[in-house]
N, C-alpha and C positions, 0 to 999 in steps of 0.2 A: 736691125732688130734681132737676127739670129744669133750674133755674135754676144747680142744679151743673156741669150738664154742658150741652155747647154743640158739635154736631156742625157743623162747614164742610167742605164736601166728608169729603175721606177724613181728616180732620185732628180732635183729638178733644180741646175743651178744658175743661179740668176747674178750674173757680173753686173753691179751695180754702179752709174754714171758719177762723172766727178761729183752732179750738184745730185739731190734726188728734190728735187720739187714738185709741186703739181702736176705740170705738164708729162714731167717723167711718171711720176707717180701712176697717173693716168694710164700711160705707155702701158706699164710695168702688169697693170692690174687688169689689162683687156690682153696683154698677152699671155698671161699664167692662166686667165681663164679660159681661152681660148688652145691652149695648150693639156689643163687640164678635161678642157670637154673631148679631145682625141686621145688621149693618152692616159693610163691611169699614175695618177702621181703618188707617191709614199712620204716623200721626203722631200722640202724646198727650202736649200742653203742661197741666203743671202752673201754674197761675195762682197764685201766693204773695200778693198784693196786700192780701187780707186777713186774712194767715194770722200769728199773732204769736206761737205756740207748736205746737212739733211733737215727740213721743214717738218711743220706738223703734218704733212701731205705724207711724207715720207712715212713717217708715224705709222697714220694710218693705213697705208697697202698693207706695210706690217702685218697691223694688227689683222687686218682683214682677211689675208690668208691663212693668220693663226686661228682664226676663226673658222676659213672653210676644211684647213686640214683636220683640226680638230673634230669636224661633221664628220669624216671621214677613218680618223683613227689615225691620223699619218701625224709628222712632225716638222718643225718651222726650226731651221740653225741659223746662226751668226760667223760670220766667219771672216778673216782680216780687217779688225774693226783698228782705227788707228787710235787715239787719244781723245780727239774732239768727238767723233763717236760712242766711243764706249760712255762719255760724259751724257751724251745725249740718253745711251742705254738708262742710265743708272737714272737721270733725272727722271724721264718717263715711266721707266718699273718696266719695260721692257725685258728687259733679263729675268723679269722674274716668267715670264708669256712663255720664251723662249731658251733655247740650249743657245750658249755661246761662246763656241769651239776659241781655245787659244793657242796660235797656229806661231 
């Protein structure tokens, strides 16, 4: 799980798994909150790099961090999104929640 997550300063990156399903989704969303309750976060980049499948699950951890940053004043990025993702971005309106760095 650590290697998921990768705190620099107030900035909070999260290398995301080949598939992001539920189960991960789950993962992903007890560890950011549990990361954000010790640690003040500003900023949380989604790392797509090696990520080649993503569900509605996925979707929404998304959304729902954009939502807690947003309580907050902080920001939600995108970051090495491959092709089937960025598809995914555009169908959902994703891109428009979030910045999505093209790396």
């Amino acid at each position: 799980m650590n290697e998921m997550f990768q705190l620099e300063g107030t900035t909070l990156r999260i290398i995301l798994p080949q598939e992001l399903d539920h189960p991960m989704a789950d993962l992903i969303r007890k560890g950011t909150e549990m990361i954000a309750g010790r640690t003040y976060i500003r900023t949380i980049v989604f790392d797509f790099s090696e990520t080649e499948f993503m569900d509605s699950s996925g979707i929404g951890v998304i959304i729902g961090r954009c939502k807690s940053m947003g309580f907050s004043g902080g920001e939600v990025a995108a970051t090495n999104m491959n092709e089937r993702v960025k598809k995914i971005f555009m169908v959902s309106g994703l891109q428009k929640l979030i910045r999505v760095d093209t790396v």
